[in-house]
C-alpha positions in Angstrom: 10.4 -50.7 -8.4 7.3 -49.7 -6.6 5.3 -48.8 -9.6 6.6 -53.1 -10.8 4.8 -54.2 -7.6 1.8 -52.3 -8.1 1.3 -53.2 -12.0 1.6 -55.9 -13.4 3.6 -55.1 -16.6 3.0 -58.3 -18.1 -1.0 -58.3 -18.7 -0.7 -54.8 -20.6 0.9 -54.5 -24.2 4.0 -52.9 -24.8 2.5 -49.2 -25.8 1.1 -49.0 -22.5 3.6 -49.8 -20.6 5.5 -47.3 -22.1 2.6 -44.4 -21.9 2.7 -46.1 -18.3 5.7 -45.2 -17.6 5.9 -41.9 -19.7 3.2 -40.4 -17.6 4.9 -41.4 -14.3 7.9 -39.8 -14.9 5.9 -36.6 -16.6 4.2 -36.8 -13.1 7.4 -36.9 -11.5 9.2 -34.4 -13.4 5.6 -31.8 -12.8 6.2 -32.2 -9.8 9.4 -31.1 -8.8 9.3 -28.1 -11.1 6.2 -26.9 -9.5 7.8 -27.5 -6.0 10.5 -25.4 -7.2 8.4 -23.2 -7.8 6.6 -22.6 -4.9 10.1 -23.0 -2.9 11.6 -20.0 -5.0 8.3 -17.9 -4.5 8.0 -18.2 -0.5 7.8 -15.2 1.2 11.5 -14.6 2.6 11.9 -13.5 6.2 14.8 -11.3 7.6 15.3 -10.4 11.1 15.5 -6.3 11.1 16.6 -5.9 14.5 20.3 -7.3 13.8 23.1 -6.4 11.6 23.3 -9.6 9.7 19.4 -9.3 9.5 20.0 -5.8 7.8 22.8 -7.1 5.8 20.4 -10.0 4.3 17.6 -8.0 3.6 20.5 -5.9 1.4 22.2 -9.1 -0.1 18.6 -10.6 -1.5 17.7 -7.2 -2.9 20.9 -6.9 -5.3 20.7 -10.6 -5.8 17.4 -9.4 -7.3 18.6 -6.3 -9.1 21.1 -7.8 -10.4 19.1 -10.2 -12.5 16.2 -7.7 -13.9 16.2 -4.5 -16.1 14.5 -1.5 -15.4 13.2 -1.1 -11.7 11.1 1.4 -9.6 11.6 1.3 -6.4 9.5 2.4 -3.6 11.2 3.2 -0.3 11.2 5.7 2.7 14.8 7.0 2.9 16.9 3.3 1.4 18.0 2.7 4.9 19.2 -0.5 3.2 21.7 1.5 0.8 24.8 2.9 2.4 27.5 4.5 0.7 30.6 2.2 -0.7 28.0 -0.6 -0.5 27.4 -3.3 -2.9 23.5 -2.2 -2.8 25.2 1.6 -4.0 27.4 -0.3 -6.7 24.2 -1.9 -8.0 22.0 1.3 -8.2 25.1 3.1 -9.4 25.1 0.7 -12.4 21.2 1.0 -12.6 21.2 4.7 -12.7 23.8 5.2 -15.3 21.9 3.4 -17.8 18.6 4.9 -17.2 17.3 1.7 -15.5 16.5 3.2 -11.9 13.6 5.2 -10.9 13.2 5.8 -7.4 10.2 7.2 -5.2 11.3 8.3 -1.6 9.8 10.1 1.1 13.0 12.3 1.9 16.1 12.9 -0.1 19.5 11.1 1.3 23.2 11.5 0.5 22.5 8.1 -1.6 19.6 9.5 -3.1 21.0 12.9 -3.8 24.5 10.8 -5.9 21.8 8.7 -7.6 20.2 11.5 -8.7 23.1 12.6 -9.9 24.3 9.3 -11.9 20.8 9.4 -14.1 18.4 8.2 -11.3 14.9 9.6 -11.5 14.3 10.4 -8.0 10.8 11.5 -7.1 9.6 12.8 -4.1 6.6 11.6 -2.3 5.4 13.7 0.7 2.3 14.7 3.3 1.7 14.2 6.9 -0.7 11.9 7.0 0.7 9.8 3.8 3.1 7.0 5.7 2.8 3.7 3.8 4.1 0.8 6.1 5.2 -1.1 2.9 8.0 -0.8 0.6 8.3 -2.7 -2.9 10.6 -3.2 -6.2 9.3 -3.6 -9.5 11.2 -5.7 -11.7 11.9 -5.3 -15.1 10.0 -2.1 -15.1 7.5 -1.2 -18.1 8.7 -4.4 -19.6 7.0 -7.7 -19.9 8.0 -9.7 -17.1 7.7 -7.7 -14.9 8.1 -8.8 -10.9 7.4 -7.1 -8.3 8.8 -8.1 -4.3 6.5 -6.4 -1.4 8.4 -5.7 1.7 6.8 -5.2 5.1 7.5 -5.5 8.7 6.2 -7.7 11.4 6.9 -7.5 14.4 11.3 -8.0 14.8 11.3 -9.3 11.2 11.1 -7.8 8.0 9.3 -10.0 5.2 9.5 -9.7 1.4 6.9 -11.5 -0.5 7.7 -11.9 -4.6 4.8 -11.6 -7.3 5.0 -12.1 -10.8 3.5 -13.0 -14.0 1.2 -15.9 -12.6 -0.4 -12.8 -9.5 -1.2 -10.3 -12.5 -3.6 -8.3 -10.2 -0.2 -7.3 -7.5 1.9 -6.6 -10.7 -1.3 -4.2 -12.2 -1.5 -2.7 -9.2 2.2 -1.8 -8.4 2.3 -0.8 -11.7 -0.8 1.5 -12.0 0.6 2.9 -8.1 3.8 3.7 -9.6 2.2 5.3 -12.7 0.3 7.2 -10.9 3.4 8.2 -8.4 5.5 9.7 -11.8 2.5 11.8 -12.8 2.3 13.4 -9.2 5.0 13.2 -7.4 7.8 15.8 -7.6 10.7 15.7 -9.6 13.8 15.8 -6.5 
């Protein structure tokens, strides 16, 4: 109706009306899929300091998992796992088909039945190595792959998601991890 008041349909031929009205709704259509786009890539927030905080950060995780192949992950200690959880049931599933490496600063009762499963757990360590970040890769030495950066600030806890279109974040998880299996100990 609005684009009716603005043209006047009658002074153009029939062909460009049509392309008229083709490119509008390719216009519209562009635009909704690229404001889906940058709705699903916004950073997510979680607040850290409360149960249900904890217990979102953990639900968006396997939501993630559950939808990738391979993953690395790169934590202190998993704090978000606990045992009989759905975040263990995920990994579980991960690690017995050879789909879960994981790089941690200490080993854990979750770590330690990963391990166990087909996980390979590697070992980071050193006192003044203490990275404030933690991150997933996603589809793992596949195309594809994703990668989500976690980090805190302040009460919350924010987890940012990369993929193919910020190649340079992917690289460099990548290339980090990489670098992580050829020096970091076997747990």
């Amino acid at each position: 109706i609005a684009a009716a008041t603005l043209i006047d349909f009658d002074k153009y031929s029939l062909w460009l009306n049509i392309f008229f009205i083709f490119s509008m709704g390719y216009g519209a259509i562009f635009f909704a899929l690229d404001t889906l786009r940058v709705f699903k890539g916004r950073p997510r927030s979680f607040d850290r300091s409360t149960e249900s905080g904890k217990q979102g950060i953990s639900e968006h995780l396997i939501r993630q998992l559950s939808s990738s192949g391979r993953v690395a992950i790169f934590s202190r200690d998993l704090t978000w796992v606990t045992r009989g959880s759905s975040a263990e049931t995920m990994l579980l599933k991960k690690a017995q088909a050879n789909e879960l490496t994981l790089f941690v600063k200490t080993e854990t009762k979750v770590t330690l039945f990963l391990k166990a499963q087909g996980a390979d757990v590697r070992l980071y360590s050193g006192k003044s190595f203490n990275p404030k970040s933690r991150f997933t890769i996603l589809n793992y030495q596949n195309s594809g792959a994703r990668v989500m950066i976690g980090a805190p600030c302040e009460d919350s806890h924010i987890i940012k998601h990369y993929g193919s279109d910020d190649f340079e974040v992917v690289d460099l998880a990548m290339d980090f991890v990489s670098l992580l299996e050829l020096k970091a100990r076997r747990a």
